[in-house]
C-alpha positions in Angstrom: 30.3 -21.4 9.1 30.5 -25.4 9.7 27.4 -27.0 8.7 26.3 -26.4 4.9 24.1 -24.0 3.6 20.5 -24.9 2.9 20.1 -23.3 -0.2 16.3 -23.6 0.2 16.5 -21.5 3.5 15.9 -17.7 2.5 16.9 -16.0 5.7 20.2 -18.8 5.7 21.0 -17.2 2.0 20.8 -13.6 3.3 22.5 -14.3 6.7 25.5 -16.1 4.8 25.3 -12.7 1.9 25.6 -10.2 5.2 28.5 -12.3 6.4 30.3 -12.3 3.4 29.4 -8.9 3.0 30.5 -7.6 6.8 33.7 -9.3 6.9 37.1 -9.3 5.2 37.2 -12.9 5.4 34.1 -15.4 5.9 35.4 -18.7 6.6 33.1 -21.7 5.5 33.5 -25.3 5.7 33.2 -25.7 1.8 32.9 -29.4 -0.4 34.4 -31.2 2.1 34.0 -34.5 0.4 34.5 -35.8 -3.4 30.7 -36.7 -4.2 28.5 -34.9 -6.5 26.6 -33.5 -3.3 30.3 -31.8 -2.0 30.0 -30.3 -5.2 26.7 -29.1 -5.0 27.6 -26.9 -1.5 29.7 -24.7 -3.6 27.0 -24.3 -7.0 24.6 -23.7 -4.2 27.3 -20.5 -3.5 27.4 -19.9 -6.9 23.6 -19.8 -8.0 23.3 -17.4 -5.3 25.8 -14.7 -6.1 28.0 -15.9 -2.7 31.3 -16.5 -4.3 33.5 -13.3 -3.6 36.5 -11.8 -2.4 35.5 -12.9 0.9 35.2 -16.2 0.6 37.6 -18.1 2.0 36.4 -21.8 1.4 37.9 -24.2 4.1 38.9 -28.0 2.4 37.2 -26.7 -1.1 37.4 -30.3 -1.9 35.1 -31.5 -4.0 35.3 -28.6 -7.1 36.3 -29.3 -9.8 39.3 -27.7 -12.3 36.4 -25.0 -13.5 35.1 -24.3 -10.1 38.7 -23.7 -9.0 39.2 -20.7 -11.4 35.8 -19.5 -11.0 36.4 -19.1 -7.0 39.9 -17.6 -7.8 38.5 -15.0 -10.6 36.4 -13.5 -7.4 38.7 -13.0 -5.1 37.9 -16.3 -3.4 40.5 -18.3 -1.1 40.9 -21.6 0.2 42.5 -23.7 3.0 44.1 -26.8 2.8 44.1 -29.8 5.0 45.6 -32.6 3.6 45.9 -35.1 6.4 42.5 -34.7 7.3 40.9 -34.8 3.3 43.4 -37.9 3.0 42.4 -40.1 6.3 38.4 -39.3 5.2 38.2 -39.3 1.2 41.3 -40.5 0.6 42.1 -38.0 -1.8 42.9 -34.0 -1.4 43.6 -31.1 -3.5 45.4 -31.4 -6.9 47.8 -28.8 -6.6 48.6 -28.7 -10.2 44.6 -27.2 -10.8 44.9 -25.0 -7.7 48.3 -23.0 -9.1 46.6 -23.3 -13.0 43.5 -21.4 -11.2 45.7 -18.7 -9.6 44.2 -19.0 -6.2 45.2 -17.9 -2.6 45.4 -20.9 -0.8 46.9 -20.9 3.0 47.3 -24.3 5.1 45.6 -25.4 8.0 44.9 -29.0 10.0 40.9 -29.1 10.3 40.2 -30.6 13.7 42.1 -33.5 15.7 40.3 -36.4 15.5 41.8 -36.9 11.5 44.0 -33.6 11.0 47.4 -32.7 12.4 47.5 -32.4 16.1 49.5 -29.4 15.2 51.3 -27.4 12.4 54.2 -29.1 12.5 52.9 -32.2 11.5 50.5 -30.9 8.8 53.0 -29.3 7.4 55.0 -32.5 7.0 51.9 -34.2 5.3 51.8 -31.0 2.9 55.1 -31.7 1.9 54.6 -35.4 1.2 51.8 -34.6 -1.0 53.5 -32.0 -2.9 56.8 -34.5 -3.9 53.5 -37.3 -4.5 52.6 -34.5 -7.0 55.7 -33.6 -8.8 56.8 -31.4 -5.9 55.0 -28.4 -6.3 55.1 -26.2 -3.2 58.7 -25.6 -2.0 59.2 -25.5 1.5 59.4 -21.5 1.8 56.0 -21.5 0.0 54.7 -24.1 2.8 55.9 -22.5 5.4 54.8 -18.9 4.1 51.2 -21.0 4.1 51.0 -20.7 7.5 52.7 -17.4 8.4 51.9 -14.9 6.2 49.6 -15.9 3.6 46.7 -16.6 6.3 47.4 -13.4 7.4 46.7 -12.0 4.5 43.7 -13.9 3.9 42.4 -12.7 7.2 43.3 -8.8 6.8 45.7 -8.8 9.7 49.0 -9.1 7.8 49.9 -5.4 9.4 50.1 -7.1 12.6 50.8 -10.7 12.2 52.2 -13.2 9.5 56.0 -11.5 9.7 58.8 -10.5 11.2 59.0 -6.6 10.5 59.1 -3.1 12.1 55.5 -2.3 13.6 54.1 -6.5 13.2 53.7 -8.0 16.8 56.6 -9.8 18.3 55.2 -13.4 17.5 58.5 -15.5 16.8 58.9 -19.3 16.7 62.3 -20.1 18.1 63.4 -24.5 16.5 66.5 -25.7 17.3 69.1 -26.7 14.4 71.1 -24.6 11.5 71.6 -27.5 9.4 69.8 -27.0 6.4 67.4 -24.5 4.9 65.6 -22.5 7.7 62.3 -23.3 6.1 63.2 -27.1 5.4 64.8 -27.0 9.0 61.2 -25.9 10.3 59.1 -28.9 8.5 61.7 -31.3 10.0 61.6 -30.2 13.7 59.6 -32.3 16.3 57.7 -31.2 18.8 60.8 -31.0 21.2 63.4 -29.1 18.8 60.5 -26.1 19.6 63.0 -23.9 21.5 61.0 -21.1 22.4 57.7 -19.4 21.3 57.1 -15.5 21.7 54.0 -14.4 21.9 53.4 -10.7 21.1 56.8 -10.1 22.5 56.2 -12.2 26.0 58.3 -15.7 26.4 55.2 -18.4 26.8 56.8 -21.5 26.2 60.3 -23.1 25.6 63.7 -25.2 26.7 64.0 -24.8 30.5 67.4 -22.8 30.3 65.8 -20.9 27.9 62.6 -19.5 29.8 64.4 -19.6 33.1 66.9 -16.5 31.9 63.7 -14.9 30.2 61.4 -15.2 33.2 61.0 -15.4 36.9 61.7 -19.2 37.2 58.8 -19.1 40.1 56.0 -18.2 37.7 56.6 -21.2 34.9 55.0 -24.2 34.8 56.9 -27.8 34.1 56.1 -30.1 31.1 57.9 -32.4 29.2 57.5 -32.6 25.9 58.7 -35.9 24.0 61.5 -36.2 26.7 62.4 -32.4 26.8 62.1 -30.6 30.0 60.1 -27.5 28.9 58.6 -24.7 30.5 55.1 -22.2 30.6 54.5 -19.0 31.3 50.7 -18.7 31.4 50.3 -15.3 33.6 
């Protein structure tokens, strides 16, 4: 859910408690903003027994230290969007209150017009706001914030989120061995992506690389920041 709950709407409330209810995870658009109204969105939640397990609250902005660990002590989650809480509000998450709160938080870049055109670069905004903050997320904890914690978060971490017997074949190929794989994976531009597999299948990657993996016939061209790159949409 996008737009914010009218806590004055009865049939709202009880559509919003059977969504929670029905689904592992109920993604909502929660406090996006620092205001005393932000706020207000999530004590709406609250005063109505909708803060649960299945709550995964998307920018969870504008709570505060109390609100955090309230929201973690049921189970609640959260998603993180850094660039897009910092070009709007000019502030976003204190990480500090959202490890103190325990809470499940996975990463993700909101919508394009303010967020990271990708996860590459959101990830690189993440990582600047962590060393701003003392440094608090490593770079495997970043990284696992969009691989496998999300999947947890959505119930599908049998099938995605991992690279293990009986997960689907999803594997992100970036060039470069030079430092830490996960610190190698923030650095890489657009163009060090070497090849992506998608439930096994080669979609997208180098030229060389797609040409030995598919019929050259059935890819489409692109170049990518200078890189000669190739699809396999079929």
């Amino acid at each position: 859910l996008v737009p914010d709950l009218n806590a004055k709407n009865a049939t709202q409330i009880e559509r919003f408690r059977r969504s929670l209810t029905n689904n592992h995870a109920f993604l909502y658009h929660l406090s996006e903003g620092t205001n005393s109204a932000a706020r207000q969105r999530f004590l709406d939640l609250k005063e109505n027994g909708l803060v649960g397990s299945n709550l995964v609250g998307i920018h969870s902005l504008g709570l505060q230290p109390h609100d955090l660990t309230f929201l973690a002590s049921k189970g609640g989650k959260a998603v993180w969007s850094p660039f897009s809480n910092l070009l709007l509000y000019g502030k976003t998450l204190d990480l500090d209150q959202v490890d103190a709160a325990g809470m499940k938080m996975s990463l993700g870049s909101d919508w394009s017009p303010t967020g990271g055109k990708n996860l590459l670069e959101e990830l690189k905004v993440a990582r600047w706001v962590s060393k701003s903050q003392r440094s608090i997320l490593s770079d495997e904890r970043l990284v696992r914030m969009v691989t496998n914690i999300p999947a947890e978060i959505l119930g599908w971490d049998s099938a995605l989120g991992s690279l293990r017997d009986g997960t689907l074949a999803d594997v992100l190929v970036i060039r470069g061995t030079s430092s830490d794989p996960y610190t190698q994976l923030i650095n890489a531009l657009e163009r060090d992506i070497a090849l992506v597999v998608i439930h096994g299948v080669p979609r997208y990657g180098d030229t060389a690389l797609m040409n030995k993996l598919t019929a050259p016939a059935s890819l489409e061209k692109a170049t990518i920041d200078g890189k000669s790159k190739r699809l396999f949409l079929d």
